[in-house]
matplotlib code that plots the C-alpha trace (Angstrom):
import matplotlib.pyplot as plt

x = [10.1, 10.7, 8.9, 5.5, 6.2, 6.7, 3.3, 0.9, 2.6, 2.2, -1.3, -2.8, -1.2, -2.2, -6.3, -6.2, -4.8, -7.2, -10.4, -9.8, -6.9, -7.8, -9.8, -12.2, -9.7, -6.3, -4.0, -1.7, 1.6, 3.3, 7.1, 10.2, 13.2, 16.3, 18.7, 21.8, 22.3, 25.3, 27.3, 24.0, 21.7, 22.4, 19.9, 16.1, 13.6, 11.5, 7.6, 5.8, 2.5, 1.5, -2.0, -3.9, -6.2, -3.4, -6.3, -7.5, -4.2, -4.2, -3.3, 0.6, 3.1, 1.9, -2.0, -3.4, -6.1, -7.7, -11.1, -14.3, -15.7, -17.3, -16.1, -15.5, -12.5, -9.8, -7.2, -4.5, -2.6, -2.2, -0.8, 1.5, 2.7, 2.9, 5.6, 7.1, 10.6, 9.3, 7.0, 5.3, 3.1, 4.4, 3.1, 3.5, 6.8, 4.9, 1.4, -1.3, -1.5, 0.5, 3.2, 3.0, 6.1, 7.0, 10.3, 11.4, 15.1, 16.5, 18.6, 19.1]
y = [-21.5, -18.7, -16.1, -18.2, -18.6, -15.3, -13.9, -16.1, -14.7, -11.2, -12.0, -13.4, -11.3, -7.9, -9.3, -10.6, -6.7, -4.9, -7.9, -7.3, -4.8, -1.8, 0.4, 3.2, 6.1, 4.5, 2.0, -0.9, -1.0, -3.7, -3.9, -5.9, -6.2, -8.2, -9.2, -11.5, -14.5, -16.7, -20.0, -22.0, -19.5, -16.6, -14.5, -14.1, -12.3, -10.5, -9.8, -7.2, -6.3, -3.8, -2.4, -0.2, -3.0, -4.3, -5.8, -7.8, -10.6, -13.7, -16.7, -17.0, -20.1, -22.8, -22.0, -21.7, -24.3, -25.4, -23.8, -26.0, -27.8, -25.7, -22.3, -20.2, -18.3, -18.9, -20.7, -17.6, -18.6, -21.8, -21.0, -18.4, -21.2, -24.0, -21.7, -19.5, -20.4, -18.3, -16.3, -14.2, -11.3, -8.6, -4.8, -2.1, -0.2, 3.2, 2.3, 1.6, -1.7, -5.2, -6.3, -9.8, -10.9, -13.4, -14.5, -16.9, -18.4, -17.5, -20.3, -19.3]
z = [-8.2, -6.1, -8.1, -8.4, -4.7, -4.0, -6.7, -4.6, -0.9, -2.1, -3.4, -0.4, 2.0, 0.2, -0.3, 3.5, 4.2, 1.8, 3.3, 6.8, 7.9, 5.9, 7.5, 5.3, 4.3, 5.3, 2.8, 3.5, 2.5, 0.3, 1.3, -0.8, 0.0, -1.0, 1.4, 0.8, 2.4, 3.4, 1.7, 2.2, 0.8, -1.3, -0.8, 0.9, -0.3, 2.4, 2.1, 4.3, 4.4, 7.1, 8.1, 10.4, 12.4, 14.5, 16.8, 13.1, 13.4, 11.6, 13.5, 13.5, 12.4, 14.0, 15.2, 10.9, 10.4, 7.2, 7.5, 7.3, 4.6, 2.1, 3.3, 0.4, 2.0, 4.9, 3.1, 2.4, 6.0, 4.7, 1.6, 3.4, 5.9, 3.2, 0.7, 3.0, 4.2, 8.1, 8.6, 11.5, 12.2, 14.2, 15.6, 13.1, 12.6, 12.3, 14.5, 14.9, 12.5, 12.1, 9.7, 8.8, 7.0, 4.9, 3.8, 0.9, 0.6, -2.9, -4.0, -7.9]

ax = plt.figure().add_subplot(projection="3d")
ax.plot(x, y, z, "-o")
ax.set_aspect("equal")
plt.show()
């Protein structure tokens, strides 16, 4: 389901940003938006969650890697990559920072 998809994008995406993007005194931003689609899919729903450490990236589709055995933390990538229809992480609109976005398909 897209909206249990979406809840777990949003939450590991805003504790990544508030773990290791914020920086003391400065916020992240949380950004949804609905865009529609085409024949094949009627609509996507766009994540966004920007920063101020743009030099703090994640690894991008493609490079995430299941962290070690017995490491408490390092899974939220994975999650990202395993529900998100694409994903990436880009440079900040406004900088200094990242964006990493996530984008689900709505089907309904």
């Amino acid at each position: 389901d897209a909206s249990e998809s979406a809840a777990l994008i949003i939450g590991e995406l805003t504790a990544n940003a508030a773990t290791h993007g914020r920086i003391p005194g400065r916020d992240f931003e949380l950004r949804l938006t609905h865009a529609p689609g085409d024949r094949q899919v009627p609509g996507v729903l766009r994540i966004e969650v920007s920063d101020t450490r743009g030099e703090c990236r994640p690894p991008g589709p493609g490079d995430v890697t299941a962290p070690a055995d017995g490491d408490d933390s390092g899974r939220g990538m994975l999650i990202v990559d395993a529900l998100a229809d694409r994903w990436a992480v880009l440079d900040r609109e406004r900088p200094p920072g990242k964006t990493v976005r996530a984008e689900l398909d709505l089907l309904y």
